[in-house]
C-alpha positions as CSV (number, residue, x, y, z in Angstrom):
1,X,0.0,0.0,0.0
2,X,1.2,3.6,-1.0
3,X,0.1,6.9,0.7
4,X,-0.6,10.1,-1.5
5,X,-1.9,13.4,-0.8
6,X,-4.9,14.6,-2.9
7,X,-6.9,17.6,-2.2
8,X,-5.9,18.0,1.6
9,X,-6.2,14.2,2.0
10,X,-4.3,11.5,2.4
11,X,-5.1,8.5,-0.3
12,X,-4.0,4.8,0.8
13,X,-4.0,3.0,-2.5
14,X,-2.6,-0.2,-3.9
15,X,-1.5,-1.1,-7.6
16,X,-1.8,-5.0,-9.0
17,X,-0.3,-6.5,-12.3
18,X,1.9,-4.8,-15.0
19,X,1.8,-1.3,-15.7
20,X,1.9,-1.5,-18.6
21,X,-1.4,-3.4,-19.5
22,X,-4.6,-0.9,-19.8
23,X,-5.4,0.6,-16.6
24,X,-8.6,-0.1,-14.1
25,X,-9.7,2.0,-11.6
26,X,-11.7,0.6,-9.1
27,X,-13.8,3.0,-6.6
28,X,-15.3,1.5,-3.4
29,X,-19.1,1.8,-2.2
30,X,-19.9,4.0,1.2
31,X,-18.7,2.2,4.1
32,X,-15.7,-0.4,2.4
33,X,-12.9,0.6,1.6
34,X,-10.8,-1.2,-1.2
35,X,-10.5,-4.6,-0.2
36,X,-14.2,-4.6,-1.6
37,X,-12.3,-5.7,-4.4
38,X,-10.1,-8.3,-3.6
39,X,-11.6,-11.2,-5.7
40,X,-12.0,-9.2,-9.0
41,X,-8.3,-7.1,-8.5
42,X,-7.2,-10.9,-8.3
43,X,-8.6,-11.9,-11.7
44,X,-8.1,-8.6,-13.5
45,X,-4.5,-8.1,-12.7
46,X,-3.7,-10.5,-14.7
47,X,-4.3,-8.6,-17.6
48,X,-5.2,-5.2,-16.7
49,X,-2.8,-2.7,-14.2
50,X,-5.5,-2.1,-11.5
51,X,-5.8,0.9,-9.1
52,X,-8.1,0.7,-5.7
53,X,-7.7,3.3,-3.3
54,X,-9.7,3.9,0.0
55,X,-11.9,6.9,-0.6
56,X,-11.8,9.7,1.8
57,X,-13.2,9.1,4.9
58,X,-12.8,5.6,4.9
59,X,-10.1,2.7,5.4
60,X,-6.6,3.9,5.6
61,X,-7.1,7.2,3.9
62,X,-7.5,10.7,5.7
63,X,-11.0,12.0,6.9
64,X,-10.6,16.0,6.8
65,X,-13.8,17.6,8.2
66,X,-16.2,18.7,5.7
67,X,-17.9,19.6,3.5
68,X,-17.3,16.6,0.8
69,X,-19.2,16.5,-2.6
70,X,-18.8,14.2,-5.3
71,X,-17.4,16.5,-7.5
72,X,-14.4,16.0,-5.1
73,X,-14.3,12.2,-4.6
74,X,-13.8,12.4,-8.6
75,X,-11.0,15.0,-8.1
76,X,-9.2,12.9,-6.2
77,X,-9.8,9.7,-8.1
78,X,-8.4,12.1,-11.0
79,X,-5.5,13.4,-8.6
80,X,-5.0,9.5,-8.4
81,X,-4.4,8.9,-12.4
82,X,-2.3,12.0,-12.1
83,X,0.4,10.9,-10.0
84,X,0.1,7.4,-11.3
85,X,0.9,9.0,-14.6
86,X,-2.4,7.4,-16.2
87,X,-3.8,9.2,-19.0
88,X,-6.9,7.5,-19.2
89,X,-8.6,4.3,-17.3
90,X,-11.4,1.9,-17.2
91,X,-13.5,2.9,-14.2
92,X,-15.4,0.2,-12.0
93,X,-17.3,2.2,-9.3
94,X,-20.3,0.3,-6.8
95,X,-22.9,2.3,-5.1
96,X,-21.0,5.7,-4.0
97,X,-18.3,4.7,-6.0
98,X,-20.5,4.0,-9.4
99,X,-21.9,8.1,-8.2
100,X,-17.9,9.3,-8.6
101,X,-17.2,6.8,-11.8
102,X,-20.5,9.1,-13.3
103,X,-19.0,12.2,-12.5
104,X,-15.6,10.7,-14.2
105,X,-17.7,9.4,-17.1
106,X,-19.5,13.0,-17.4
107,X,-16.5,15.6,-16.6
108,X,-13.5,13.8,-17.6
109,X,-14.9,11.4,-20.4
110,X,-10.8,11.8,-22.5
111,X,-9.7,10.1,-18.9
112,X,-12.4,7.1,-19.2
113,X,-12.2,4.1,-21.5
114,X,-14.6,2.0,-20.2
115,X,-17.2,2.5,-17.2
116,X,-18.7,0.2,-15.0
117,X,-21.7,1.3,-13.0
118,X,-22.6,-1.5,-9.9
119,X,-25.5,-1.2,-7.8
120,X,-25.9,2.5,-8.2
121,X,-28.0,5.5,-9.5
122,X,-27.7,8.8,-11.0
123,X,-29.3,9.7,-7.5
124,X,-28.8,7.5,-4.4
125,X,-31.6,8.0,-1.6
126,X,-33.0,10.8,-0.6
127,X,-31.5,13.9,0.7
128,X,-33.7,14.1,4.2
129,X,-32.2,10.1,4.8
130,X,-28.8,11.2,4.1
131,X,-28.6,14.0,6.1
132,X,-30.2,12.0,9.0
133,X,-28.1,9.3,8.6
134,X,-24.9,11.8,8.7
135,X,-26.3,13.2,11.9
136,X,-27.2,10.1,13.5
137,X,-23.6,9.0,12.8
138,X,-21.8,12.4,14.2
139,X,-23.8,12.0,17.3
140,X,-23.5,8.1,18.2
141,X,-20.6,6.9,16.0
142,X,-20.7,3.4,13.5
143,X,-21.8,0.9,15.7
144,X,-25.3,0.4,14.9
145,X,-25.0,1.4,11.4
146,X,-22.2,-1.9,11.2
147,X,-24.5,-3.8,13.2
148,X,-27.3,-3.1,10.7
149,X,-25.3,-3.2,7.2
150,X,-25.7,-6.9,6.5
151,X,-29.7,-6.4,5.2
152,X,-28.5,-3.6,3.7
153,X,-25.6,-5.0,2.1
154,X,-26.8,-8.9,1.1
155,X,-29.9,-11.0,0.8
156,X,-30.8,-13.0,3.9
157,X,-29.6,-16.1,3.4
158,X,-25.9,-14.9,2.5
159,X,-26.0,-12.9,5.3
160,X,-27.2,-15.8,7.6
161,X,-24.7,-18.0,5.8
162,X,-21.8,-16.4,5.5
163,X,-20.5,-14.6,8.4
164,X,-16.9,-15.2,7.5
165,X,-17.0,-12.7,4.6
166,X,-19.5,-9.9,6.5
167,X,-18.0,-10.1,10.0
168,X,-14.6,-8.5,8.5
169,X,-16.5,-5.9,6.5
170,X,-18.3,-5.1,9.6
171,X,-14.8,-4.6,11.6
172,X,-13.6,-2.5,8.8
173,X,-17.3,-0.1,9.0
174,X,-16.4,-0.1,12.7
175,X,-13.0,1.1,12.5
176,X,-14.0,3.7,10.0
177,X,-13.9,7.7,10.9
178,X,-17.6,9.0,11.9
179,X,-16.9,12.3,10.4
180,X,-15.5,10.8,7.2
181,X,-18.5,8.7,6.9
182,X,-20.8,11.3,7.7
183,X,-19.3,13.7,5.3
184,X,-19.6,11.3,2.4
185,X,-23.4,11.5,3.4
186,X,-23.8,14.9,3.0
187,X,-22.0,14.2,-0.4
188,X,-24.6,11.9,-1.4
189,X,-27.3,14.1,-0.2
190,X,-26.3,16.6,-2.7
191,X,-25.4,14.0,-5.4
192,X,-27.8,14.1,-8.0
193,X,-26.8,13.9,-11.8
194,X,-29.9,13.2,-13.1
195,X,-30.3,13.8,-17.2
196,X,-26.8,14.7,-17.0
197,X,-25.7,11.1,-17.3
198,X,-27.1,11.2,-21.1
199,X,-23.6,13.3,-22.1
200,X,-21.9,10.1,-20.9
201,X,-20.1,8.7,-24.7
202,X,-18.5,6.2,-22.7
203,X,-19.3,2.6,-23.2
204,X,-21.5,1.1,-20.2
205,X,-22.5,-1.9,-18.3
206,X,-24.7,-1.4,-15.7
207,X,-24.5,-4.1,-12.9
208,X,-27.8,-4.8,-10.9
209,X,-28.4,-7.0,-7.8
210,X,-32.2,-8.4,-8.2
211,X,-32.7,-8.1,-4.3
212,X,-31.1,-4.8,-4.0
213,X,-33.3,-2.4,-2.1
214,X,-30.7,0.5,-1.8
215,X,-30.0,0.9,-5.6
216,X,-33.3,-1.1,-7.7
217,X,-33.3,-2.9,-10.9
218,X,-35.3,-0.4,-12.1
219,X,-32.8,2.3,-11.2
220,X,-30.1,0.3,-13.2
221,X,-32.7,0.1,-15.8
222,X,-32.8,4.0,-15.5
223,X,-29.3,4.5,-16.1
224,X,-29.2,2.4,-19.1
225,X,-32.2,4.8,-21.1
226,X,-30.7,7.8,-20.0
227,X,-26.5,6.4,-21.2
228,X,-26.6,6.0,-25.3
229,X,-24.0,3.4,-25.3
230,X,-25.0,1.1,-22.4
231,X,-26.7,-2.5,-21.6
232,X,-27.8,-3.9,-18.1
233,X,-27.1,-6.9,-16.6
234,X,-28.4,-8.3,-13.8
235,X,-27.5,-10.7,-10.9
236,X,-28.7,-12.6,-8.1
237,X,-27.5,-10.9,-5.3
238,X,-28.3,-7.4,-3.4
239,X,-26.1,-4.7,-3.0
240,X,-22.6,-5.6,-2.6
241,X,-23.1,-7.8,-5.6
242,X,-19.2,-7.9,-6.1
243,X,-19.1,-9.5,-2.4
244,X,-21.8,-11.6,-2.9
245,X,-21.4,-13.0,-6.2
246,X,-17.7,-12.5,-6.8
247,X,-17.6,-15.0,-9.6
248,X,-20.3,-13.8,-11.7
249,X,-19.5,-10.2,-11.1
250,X,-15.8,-10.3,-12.3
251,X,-17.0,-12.9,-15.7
252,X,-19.0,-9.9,-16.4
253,X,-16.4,-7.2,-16.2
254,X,-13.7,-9.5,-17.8
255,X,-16.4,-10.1,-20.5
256,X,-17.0,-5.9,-20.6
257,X,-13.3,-4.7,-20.6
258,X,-12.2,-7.3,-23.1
259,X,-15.1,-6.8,-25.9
């Protein structure tokens, strides 16, 4: 793991496979931090020179006190390329992250190939549960939200099942800076690219878990009218699809990045 500054934070990110194979930047969902991305970094590296970095706020990376906005979560995954001297990248973003590979997509299309969009929406939530969730956080910390993520996260029976993958995703919520979390709440509150997202020219997949009730089918479906050049797929899983179905997830990004 390296350690950067971007934009009066410091960025913990890690680089896997050759550099000089086409570059993948990978941008974790609210509450992870990169290891979200363990099984597919595996699988990709061995073609692709892939980026994942813990967004501000979360993992290993700074947590300045507000105010965040997505428009600088995609500066700093831009700051990111910079220093890694990438011109341009696939981008593989889930939930928050698939918010700041949009903004990419929109404001920076000559730095995007490719773009991924998992379990996400041109508008996550609503404002009023953001904002409540960023104040319930500042005043009683991450325990209960940690406690709570797993019917969030996963459908019942993998979270029943498989408490040796959500227990260490719950430790890393846990250990997790309030104010950084809370701060990328008020970032999502404010996140809304609605008919924006029809100036993305990159090509798209859209990713959708079928039991996902943060980010709907119907909200990947969404995406995929609005984007010219994009097709939905969906999987059986909920939110953290790339968790939860790690095998199916990465065939479809392999099957994506290489067509």
């Amino acid at each position: 793991m390296n350690t950067i500054e971007l934009n009066g934070a410091a960025c913990r990110y890690r680089t896997d496979g050759d550099r000089r194979n086409p570059a993948v930047l990978m941008c974790n969902s609210l509450g992870t931090d990169h290891t979200m991305w363990d099984a597919q970094a595996d699988a990709l590296s061995r073609c692709f020179y892939v980026v994942r970095y813990d967004t501000r706020g979360h993992g290993a990376s700074g947590a300045p006190p507000g105010p965040y906005s997505l428009e600088l979560l995609a500066n700093d995954a831009l700051g990111l390329l910079d220093h890694l001297a990438i011109g341009s990248a696939h981008v593989v973003g889930l939930s928050m992250g698939g918010l700041v590979a949009q903004c990419l997509g929109l404001y920076a299309p000559h730095r995007v190939n490719r773009l991924v969009l998992a379990n996400t929406a041109a508008r996550i939530g609503t404002a009023a549960g953001w904002r409540s969730r960023a104040e319930a956080v500042r005043e009683d910390g991450l325990a209960t939200i940690a406690s709570t993520s797993p019917a969030r996260w996963f459908t019942p029976a993998f979270a029943a099942e498989d408490r040796a993958t959500i227990e260490p995703l719950q430790r890393t919520l846990r250990r997790q800076s309030p104010e950084g979390y809370a701060a990328c709440c008020d970032a999502l509150a404010d996140a809304d690219l609605g008919d924006d997202i029809r100036a993305i020219t990159a090509p798209v997949l859209v990713i959708a878990g079928e039991a996902d009730p943060v980010t709907t089918v119907a909200e990947g479906v969404a995406l995929c009218t609005r984007i010219r050049d994009a097709r939905l797929v969906t999987l059986p899983a909920s939110h953290l699809s790339s968790i939860e179905v790690p095998a199916v997830f990465t065939r479809e990004i392999q099957s994506f990045l290489h067509s």
